[in-house]
C-alpha positions in Angstrom: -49.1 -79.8 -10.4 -51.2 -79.0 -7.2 -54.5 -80.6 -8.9 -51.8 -83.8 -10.0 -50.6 -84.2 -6.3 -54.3 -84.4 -5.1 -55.3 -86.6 -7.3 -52.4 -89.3 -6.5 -53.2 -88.8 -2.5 -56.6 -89.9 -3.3 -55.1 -92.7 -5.4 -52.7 -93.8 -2.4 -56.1 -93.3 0.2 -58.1 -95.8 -2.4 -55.4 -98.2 -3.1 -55.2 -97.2 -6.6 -51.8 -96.0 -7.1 -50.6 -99.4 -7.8 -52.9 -99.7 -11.0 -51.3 -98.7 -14.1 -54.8 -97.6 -15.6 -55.8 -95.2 -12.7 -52.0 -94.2 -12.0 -51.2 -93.7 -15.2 -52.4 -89.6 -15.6 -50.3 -89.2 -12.6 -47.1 -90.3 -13.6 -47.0 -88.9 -16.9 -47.3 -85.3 -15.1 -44.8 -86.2 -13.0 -42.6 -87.5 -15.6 -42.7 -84.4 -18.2 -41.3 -82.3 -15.1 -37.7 -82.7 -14.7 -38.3 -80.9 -11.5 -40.8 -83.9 -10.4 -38.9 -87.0 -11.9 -38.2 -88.6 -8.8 -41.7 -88.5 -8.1 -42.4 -90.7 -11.1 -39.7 -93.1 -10.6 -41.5 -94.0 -6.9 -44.9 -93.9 -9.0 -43.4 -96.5 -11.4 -42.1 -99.2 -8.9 -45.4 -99.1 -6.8 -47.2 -100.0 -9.6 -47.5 -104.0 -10.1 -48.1 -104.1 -13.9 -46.6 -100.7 -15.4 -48.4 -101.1 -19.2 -47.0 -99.6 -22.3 -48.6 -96.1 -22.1 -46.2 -96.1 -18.6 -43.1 -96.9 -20.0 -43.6 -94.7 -23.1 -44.0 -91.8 -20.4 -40.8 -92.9 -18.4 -38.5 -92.8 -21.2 -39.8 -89.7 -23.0 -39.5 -87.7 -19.7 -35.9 -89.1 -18.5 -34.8 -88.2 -22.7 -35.6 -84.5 -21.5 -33.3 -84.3 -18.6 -30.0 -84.5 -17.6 -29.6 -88.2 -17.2 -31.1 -89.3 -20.9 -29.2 -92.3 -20.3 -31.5 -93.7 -17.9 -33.8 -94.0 -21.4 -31.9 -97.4 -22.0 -32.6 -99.2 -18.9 -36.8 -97.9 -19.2 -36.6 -99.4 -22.8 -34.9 -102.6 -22.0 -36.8 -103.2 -19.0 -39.9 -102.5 -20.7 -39.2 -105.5 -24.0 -39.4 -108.3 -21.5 -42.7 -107.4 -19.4 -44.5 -107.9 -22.5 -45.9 -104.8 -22.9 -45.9 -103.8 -26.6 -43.9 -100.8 -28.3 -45.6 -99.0 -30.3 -44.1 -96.3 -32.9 -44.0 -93.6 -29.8 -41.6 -96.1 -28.0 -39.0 -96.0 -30.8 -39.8 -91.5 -31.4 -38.9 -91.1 -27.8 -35.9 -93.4 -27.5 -34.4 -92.2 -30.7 -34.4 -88.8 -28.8 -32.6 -90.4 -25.9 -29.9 -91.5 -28.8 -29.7 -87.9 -29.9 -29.3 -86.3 -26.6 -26.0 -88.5 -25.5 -25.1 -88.3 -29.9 -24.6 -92.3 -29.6 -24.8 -93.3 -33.2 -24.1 -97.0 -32.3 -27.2 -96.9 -29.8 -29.1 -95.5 -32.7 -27.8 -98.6 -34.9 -29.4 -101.2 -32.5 -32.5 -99.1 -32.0 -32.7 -99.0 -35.8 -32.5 -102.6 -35.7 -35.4 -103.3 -33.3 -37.4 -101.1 -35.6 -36.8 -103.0 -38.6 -37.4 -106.5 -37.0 -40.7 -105.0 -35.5 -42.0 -103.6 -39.0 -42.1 -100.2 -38.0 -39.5 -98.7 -40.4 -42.2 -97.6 -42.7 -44.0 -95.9 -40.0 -43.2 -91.8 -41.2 -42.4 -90.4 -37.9 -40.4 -93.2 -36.8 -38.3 -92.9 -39.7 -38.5 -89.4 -39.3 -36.4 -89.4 -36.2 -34.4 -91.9 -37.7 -33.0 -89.6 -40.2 -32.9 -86.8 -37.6 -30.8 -88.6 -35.3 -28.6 -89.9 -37.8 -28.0 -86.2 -39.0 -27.6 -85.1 -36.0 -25.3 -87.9 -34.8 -22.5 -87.5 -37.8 -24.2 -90.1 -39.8 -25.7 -87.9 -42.9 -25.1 -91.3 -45.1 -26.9 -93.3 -42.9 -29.2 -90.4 -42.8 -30.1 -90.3 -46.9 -30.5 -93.9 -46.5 -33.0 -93.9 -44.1 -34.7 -91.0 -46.5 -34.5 -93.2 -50.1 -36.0 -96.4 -48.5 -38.9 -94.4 -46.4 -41.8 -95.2 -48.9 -44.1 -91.6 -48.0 -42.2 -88.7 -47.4 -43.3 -84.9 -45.9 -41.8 -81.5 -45.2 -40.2 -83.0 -41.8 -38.1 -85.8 -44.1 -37.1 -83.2 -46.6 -35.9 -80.3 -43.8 -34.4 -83.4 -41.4 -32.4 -84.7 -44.1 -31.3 -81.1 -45.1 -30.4 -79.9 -41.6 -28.3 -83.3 -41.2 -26.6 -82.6 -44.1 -25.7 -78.5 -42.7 -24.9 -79.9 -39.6 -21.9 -82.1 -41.3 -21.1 -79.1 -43.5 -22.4 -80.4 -46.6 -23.6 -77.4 -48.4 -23.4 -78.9 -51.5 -26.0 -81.5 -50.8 -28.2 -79.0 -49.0 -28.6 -76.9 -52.5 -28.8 -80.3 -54.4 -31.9 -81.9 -52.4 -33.3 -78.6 -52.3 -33.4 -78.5 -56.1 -34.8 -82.5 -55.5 -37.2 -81.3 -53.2 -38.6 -78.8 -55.8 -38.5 -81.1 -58.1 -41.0 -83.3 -56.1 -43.2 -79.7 -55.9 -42.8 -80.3 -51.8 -43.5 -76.6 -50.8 -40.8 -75.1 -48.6 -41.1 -73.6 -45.2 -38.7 -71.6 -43.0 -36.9 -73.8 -41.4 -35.6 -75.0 -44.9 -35.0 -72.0 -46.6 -32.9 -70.8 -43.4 -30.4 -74.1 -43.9 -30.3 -73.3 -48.0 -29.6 -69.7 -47.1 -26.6 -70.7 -44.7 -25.3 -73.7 -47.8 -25.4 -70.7 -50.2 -23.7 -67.7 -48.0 -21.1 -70.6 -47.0 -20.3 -71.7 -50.9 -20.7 -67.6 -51.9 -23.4 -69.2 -54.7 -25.4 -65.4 -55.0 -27.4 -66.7 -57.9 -28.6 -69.7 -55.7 -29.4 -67.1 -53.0 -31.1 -64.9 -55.1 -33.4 -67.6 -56.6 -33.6 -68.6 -52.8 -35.4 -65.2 -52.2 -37.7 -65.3 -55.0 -38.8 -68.9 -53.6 -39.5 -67.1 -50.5 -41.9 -64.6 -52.2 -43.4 -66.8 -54.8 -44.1 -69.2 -52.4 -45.2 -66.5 -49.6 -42.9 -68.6 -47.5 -43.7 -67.0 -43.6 -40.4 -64.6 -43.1 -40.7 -65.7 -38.9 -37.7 -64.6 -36.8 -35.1 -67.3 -37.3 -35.5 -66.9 -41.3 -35.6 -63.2 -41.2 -32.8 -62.6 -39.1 -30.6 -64.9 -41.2 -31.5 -63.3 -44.3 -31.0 -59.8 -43.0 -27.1 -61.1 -41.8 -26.4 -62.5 -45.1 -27.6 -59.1 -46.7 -25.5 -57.4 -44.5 -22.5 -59.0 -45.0 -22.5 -59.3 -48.6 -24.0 -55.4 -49.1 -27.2 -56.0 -49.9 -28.2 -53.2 -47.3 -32.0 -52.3 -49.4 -32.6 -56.2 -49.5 -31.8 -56.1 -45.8 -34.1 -53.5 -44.8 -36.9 -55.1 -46.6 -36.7 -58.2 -44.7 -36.5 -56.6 -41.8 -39.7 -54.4 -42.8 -41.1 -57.3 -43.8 -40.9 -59.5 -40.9 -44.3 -59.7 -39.1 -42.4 -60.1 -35.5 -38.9 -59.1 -34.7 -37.0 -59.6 -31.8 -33.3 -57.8 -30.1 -31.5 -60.1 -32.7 -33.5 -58.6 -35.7 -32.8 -55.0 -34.7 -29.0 -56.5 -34.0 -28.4 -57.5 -37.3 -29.5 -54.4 -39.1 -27.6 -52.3 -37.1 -24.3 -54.2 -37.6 -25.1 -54.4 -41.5 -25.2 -50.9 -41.7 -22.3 -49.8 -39.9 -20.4 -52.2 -42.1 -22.1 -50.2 -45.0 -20.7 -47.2 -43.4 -24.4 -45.9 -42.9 -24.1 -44.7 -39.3 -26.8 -42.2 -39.8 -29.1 -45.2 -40.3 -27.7 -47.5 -38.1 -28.4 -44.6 -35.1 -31.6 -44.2 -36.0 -32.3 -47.7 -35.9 -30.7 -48.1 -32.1 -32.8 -45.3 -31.0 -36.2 -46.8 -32.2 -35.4 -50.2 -30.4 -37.9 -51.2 -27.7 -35.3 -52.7 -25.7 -31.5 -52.8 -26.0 -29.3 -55.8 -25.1 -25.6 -55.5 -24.3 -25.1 -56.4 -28.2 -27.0 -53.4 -29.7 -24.9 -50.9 -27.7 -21.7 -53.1 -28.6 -22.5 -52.7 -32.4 -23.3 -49.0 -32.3 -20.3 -48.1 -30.3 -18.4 -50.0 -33.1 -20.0 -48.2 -35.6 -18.8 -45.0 -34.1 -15.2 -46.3 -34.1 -15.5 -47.7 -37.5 -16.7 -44.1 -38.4 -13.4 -42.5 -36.7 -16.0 -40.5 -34.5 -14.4 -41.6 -31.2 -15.7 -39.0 -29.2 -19.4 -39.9 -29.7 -18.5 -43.7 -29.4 -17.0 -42.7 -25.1 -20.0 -40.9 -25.2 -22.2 -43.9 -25.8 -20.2 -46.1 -23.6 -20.9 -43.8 -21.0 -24.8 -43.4 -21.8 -24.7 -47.7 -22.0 -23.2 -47.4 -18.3 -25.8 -45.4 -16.9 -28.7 -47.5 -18.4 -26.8 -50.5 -16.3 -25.7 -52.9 -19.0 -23.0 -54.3 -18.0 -20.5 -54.1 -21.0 -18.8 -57.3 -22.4 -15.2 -57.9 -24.2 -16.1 -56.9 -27.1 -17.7 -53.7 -26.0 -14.6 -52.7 -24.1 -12.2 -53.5 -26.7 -13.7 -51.7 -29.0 -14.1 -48.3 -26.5 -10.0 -49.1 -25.8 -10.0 -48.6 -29.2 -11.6 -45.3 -29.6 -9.3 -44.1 -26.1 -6.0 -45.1 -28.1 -7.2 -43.4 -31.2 -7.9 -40.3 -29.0 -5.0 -40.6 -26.7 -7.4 -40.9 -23.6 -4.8 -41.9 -21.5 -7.5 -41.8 -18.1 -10.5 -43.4 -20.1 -8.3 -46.1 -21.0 -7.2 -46.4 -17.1 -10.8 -46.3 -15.9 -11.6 -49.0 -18.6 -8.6 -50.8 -17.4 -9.8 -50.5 -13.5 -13.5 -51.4 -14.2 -12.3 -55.0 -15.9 -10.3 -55.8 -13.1 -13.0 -54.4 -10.1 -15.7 -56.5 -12.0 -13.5 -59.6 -12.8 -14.5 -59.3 -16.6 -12.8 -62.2 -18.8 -9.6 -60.4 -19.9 -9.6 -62.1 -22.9 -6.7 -62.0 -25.3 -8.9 -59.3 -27.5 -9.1 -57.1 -24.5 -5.3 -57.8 -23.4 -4.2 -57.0 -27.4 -6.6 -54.0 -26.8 -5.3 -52.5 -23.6 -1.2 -52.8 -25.3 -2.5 -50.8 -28.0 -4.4 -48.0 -26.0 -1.1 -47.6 -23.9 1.6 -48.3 -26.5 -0.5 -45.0 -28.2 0.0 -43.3 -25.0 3.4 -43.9 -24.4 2.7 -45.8 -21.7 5.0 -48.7 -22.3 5.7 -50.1 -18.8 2.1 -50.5 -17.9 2.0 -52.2 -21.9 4.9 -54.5 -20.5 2.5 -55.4 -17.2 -0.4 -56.3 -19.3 0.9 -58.3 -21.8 3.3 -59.7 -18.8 -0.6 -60.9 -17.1 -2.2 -62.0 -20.2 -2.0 -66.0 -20.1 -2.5 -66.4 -23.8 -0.4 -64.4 -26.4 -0.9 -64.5 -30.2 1.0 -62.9 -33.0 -1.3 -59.6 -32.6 -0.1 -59.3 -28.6 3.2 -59.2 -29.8 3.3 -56.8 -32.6 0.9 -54.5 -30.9 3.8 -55.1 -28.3 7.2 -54.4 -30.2 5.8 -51.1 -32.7 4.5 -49.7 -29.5 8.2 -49.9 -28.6 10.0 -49.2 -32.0 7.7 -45.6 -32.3 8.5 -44.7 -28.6 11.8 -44.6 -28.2 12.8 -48.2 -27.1 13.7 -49.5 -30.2 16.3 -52.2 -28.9 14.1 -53.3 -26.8 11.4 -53.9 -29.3 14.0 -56.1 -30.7 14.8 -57.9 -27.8 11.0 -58.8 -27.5 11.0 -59.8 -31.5 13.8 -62.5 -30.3 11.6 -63.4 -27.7 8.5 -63.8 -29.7 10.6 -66.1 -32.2 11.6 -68.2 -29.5 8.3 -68.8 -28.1 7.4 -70.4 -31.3 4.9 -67.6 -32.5 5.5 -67.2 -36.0 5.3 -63.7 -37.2 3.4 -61.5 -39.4 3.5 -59.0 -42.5 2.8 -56.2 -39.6 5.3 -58.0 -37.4 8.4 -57.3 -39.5 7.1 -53.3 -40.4 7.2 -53.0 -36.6 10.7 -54.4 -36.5 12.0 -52.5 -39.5 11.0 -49.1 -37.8 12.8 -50.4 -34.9 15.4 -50.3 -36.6 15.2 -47.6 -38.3 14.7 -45.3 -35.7 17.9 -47.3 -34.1 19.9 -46.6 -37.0 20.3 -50.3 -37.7 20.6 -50.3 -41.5 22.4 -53.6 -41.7 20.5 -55.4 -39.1 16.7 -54.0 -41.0 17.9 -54.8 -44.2 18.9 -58.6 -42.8 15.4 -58.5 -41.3 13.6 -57.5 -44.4 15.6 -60.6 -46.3 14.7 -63.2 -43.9 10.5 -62.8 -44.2 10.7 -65.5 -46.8 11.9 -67.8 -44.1 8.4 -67.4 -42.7 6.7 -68.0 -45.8 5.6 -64.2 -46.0 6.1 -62.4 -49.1 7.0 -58.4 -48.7 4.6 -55.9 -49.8 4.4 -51.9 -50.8 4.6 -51.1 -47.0 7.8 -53.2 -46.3 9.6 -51.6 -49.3 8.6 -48.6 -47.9 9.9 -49.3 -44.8 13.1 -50.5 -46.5 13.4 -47.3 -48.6 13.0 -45.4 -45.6 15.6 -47.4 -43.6 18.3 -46.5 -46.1 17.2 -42.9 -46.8 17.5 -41.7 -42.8 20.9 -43.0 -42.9 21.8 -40.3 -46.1 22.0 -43.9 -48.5 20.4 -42.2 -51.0 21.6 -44.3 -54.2 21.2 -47.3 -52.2 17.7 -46.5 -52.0 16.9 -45.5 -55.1 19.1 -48.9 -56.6 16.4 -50.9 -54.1 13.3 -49.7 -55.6 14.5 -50.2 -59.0 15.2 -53.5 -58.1 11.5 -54.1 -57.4 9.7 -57.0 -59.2 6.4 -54.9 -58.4 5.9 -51.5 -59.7 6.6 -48.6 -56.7 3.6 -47.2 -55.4 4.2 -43.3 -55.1 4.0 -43.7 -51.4 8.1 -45.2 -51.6 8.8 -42.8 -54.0 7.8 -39.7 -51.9 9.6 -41.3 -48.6 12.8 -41.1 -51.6 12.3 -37.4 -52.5 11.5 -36.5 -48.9 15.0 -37.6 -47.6 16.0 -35.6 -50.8 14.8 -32.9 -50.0 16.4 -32.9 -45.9 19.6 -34.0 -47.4 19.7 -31.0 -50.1 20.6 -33.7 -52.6 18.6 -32.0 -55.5 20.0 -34.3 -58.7 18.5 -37.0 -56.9 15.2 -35.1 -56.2 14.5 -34.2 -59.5 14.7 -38.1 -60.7 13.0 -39.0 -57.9 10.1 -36.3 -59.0 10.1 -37.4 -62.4 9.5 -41.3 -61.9 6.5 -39.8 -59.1 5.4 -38.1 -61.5 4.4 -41.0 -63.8 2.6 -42.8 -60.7 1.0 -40.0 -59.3 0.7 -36.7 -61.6 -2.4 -34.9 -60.4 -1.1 -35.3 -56.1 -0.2 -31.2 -55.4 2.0 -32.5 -52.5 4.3 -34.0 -55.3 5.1 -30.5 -56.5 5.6 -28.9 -53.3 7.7 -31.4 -51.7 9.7 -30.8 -54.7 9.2 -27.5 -55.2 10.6 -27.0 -51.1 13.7 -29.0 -52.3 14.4 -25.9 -54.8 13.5 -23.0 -52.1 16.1 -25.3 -49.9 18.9 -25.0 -52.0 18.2 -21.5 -52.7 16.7 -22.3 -56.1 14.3 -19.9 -55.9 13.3 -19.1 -59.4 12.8 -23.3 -60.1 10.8 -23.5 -56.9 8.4 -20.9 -58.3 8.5 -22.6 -62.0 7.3 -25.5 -61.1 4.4 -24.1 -58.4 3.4 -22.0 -60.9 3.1 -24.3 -63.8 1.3 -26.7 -61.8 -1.2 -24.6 -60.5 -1.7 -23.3 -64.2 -2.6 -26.8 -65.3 -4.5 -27.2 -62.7 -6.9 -24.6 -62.2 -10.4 -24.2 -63.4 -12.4 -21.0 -63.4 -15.6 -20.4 -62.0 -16.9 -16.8 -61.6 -18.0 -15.8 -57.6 -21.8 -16.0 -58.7 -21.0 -19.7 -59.8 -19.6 -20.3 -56.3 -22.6 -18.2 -54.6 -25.0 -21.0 -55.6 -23.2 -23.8 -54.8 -24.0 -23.1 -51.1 -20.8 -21.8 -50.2 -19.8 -18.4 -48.1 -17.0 -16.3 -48.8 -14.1 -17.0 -46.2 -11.1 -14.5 -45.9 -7.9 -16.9 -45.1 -6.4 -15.1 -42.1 -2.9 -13.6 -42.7 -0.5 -13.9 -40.0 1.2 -10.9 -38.1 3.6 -8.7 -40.1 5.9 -9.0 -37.9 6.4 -12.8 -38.9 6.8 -11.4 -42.8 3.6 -12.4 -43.4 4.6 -15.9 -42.5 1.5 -18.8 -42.6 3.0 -21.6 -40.4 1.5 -25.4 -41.2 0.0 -25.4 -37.7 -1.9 -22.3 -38.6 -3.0 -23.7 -42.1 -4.3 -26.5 -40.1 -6.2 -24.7 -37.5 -8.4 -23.4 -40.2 -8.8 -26.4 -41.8 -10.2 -27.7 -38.5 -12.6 -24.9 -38.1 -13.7 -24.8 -41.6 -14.3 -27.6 -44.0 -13.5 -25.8 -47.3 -15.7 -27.4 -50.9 -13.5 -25.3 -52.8 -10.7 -22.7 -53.1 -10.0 -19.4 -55.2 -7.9 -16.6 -55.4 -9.1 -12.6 -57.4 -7.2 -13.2 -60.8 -8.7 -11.0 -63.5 -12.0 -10.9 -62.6 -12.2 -14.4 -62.0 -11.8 -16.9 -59.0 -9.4 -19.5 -59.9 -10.7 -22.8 -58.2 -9.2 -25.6 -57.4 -11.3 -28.8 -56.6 -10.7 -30.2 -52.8 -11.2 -34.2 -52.4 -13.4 -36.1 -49.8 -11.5 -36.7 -46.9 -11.8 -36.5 -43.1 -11.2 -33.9 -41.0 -7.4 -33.1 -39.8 -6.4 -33.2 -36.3 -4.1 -30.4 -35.0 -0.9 -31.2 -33.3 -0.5 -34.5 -35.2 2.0 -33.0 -37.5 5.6 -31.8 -36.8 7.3 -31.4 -39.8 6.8 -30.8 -43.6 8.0 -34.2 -44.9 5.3 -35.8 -42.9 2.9 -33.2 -43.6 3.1 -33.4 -47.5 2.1 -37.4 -46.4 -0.8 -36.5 -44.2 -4.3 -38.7 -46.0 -7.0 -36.6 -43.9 -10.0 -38.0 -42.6 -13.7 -37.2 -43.7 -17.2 -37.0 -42.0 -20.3 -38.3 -44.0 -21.3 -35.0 -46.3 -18.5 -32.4 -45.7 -15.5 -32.0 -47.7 -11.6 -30.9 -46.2 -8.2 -29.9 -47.4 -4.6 -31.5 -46.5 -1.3 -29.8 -46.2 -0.3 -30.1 -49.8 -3.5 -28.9 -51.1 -3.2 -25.8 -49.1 0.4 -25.2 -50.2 -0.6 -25.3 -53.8 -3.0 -22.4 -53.6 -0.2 -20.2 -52.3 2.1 -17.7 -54.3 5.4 -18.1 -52.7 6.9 -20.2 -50.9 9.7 -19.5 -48.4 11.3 -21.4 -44.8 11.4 -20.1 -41.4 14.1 -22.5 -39.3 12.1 -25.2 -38.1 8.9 -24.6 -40.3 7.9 -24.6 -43.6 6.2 -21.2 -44.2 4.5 -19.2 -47.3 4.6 -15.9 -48.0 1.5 -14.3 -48.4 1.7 -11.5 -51.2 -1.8 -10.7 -52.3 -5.3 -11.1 -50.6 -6.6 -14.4 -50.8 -9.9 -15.7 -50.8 -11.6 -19.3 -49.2 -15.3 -20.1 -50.0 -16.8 -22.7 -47.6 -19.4 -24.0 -46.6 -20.5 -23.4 -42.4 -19.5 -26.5 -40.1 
């Protein structure tokens, strides 16, 4: 720009600057710099007879800044000095219609091209389509496209990408089958918009074919194309196909390594995911946003503060969604002070407490009890949806305020939020926790008012309403009154309040009709076989343990077991003094320090083994008493195996009750084979 301000003082010094020939390299510089417009404006009006290659330079420079509207008054000044438009006239003016989206300026432009006999001209027309697309216009658009006598790529994709833009999928896959048709050979910027019509209309086959257009055709995977294929991959499970484009892409950028990352954890392939965050060239807020998710996703909270911390010290700043997800992992932990420092750092830095965060930060301290700080948040936030609520009222209902969880329900309805299937299991353990059995049932009966039909959980709910209150019969009368079948989950809330209210009859139907839904679950048997040792029914208690663990044991010899990788581990008997007594806490300290693959106890020479399910790892401390322990659904890592309460019961000989515990006896040396954590 130096070299162009030289030139025009030499210009100004010779007179010259009024002559549109001499000027003329001078102002279109000026004019393609938004920063030196006003420099080409004065150019313009000094010059006495500004010719067509002047105003063509005014109006595509003013279409590229803020103003595009001052495009207009170039062009119409320009028609009556005689200079002549050529097809660049109408290219960059069209542009001007497109920045301000005018479709009715595009009209009379459209017009002026016609009368002038450029409307056959393929750039012009070009643009035409373009801006029509662009504009809203998509019929206008095709027209423009059927009467344009010589077509290229650029007609084909700016047809297409009109026809995206107005959300016409359809029409994108049908010109793209036209366009093959023609054998017009596809580039990137057209298989990006098909890719986009078929993830939007879920046509797989259309997409698949897509992808074997891209390879038949060696259609260049650059950035844009590659990143959208490796999303749609991602989100539909094709993880392999992912990778490949992503392997395949001869540049990548932050966005490419993004994608991936997010596609795995939504695979549930941390591993992967991790090692593709650590072999990133650079990191953007997003990438550590995604992987801290992952870790969430994963249940491994721990590791996902970690990060957060680690994302801290390398100075990226996080965003919403990076905190709400690390609120997340603090209410799943119970990290009452994480939470608080979150909480500090969003007000010191005046991050956007958007209604994600605010639903976030209710959660983290409704799980930590902390319900008048919950109350102040949700008091602050300035929008409220039905998630802010519920979070809101079960935070209550579980911690002891159950009428007031109520009172916020009434509230909520009176604001005119509508609420949700979750909204009403909040407000039914309100009130069972209250002891409101007339008020939950009324609850229950008036979801169809809000156009939400009840599912397993609610019933649940309901059974469980009715059975805390000793209404056994009424219970069991509700669930056979289900149009669905019950899933065993209501049936064992049924034979659990059995069970504390010594009401054996009931227990052994309840058993029986479990039984049919859910025959191989061990806590099934020792829920009910604790209902027998409860009422004294010793002999039945160790029938029905017995039997079960006959028809469910298999036998595999200790050499067997040797070569599966597993180590012999002697389950620790407690103190005599406790009559041998194994307390559930103790059972589940073990199971936190060892993940056990299998199970067996000396029986003639032989190990009887029972096989142990993939789940996660148990947390101590988050069980009180047995009928939420026979309940518990543990929670796995990636490659180790683990054991919940019923499962443990099961292997034991005897089963017995110290006050306030459930508690086995332990009458002969037992055996635990597992492999090392």
């Amino acid at each position: 720009m130096d070299a162009i301000k030289k030139l025009h003082g030499r210009l100004i010094v010779t007179g010259l600057y009024r002559d549109a020939y001499s000027v003329s390299r001078v102002l279109s510089s000026y004019a393609a710099s938004s920063s030196c417009f006003n420099d080409a404006r004065l150019v313009l009006h000094q010059i006495e007879q500004p010719n067509k290659f002047i105003w063509n330079s005014m109006i595509r420079g003013v279409s590229q800044t803020d103003q595009p509207r001052e495009a207009f008054s170039y062009y119409n000044q320009m028609r009556p000095t005689g200079s002549e438009q050529n097809h660049l006239t109408f290219i960059f003016i069209i542009k001007a219609c497109e920045r301000i989206r005018q479709i009715e300026a595009g009209k009379q432009i459209h017009g002026h091209i016609i009368k002038l006999g450029f409307v056959s001209h393929l750039f012009v027309s070009n643009a035409l389509i373009h801006v029509y697309g662009f504009c809203g216009a998509p019929e206008l658009a095709r027209k423009v496209f059927d009467e344009t006598p010589e077509r290229d790529l650029v007609s084909w994709n700016s047809l297409i990408c009109g026809y995206g833009q107005n959300n016409r999928m359809r029409d994108v896959l049908d010109l793209f089958e036209a366009m093959q048709g023609e054998s017009i050979i596809a580039d990137a910027v057209t298989l990006v918009k098909v890719l986009l019509a078929c993830s939007h209309l879920e046509e797989w086959n259309a997409m698949d074919k897509s992808v074997e257009y891209i390879r038949v055709n060696n259609v260049t995977m650059d950035i844009y194309l590659g990143n959208t294929l490796i999303d749609i991959c991602g989100r539909r499970g094709r993880i392999e196909l992912a990778r490949r484009t992503f392997d395949e892409m001869p540049e990548r950028n932050v966005v490419s390594y993004n994608t991936l990352i997010m596609s795995y954890t939504k695979a549930g392939d941390l591993a992967a995911a991790v090692n593709l965050f650590n072999e990133m060239p650079e990191r953007d807020v997003i990438s550590w946003s995604s992987i801290i998710d992952g870790y969430s996703q994963a249940k491994q909270f721990v590791r996902a503060l970690e990060l957060f911390y680690e994302m801290m010290v390398a100075d990226v700043q996080p965003d919403e969604i990076t905190l709400a997800s690390v609120l997340s992992a603090c209410a799943h932990l119970g990290a009452l002070d994480v939470g608080r420092g979150v909480h500090d750092y969003i007000r010191k830095n005046s991050i956007k407490a958007d209604i994600y965060i605010g639903n976030s930060l209710i959660n983290m301290y409704c799980k930590s009890a902390c319900i008048a700080e919950a109350v102040e948040v949700f008091e602050e936030m300035k929008e409220k949806d039905t998630v802010t609520w519920t979070s809101l009222i079960a935070g209550m209902a579980v911690n002891g305020f159950a009428n007031t969880a109520l009172e916020f329900f009434g509230k909520m309805l009176g604001a005119g939020i509508k609420p949700s299937g979750p909204t009403f299991i909040a407000v039914l353990h309100a009130c069972t926790h209250n002891g409101l059995v007339d008020e939950g049932v009324q609850y229950f009966n008036s979801m169809r008012e809000y156009h939400i039909e009840p599912d397993m959980k609610h019933y649940g709910c309901v059974v469980d309403l009715l059975s805390r209150s000793g209404k056994l019969n009424e219970a069991y009368d509700f669930i056979e009154k289900l149009l669905v079948p019950p899933d065993p989950v209501v049936w064992r809330i049924l034979l659990s309040a059995c069970k504390q209210n010594g009401n054996v009859e009931m227990a052994e139907i309840v058993t029986k009709e479990l039984l049919k839904t859910d025959p191989t679950n061990s806590g099934n048997y020792v829920l009910m076989s604790t209902t027998y040792a409860g009422a004294d029914r010793w002999d039945e208690s160790m029938k029905l343990m017995t039997g079960h663990k006959n028809q469910q044991a298999v036998y595999l010899d200790e050499k067997v077991l040797t070569s599966l990788g597993c180590e012999r581990y002697q389950w620790p008997l407690a103190p005599k003094a406790n009559r041998c007594c194994m307390h559930n806490s103790q059972a589940f300290d073990f199971v936190m320090n060892v993940v056990s693959v299998c199970a067996a106890v000396p029986n003639n020479n032989q190990l009887e083994f029972q096989k142990v399910k993939d789940v996660k790892l148990f947390q101590r401390n988050s069980c009180v008493n047995s009928s939420s322990c026979n309940d518990v659904k543990l929670s796995g890592l990636s490659g180790y195996m683990a054991v919940d309460m019923a499962e443990v019961s099961c292997w034991r000989t005897g089963l017995s009750s110290v006050k306030g515990y459930p508690s086995v006896i332990v009458n002969k040396e037992r055996w635990v084979f597992a492999k090392a954590v």
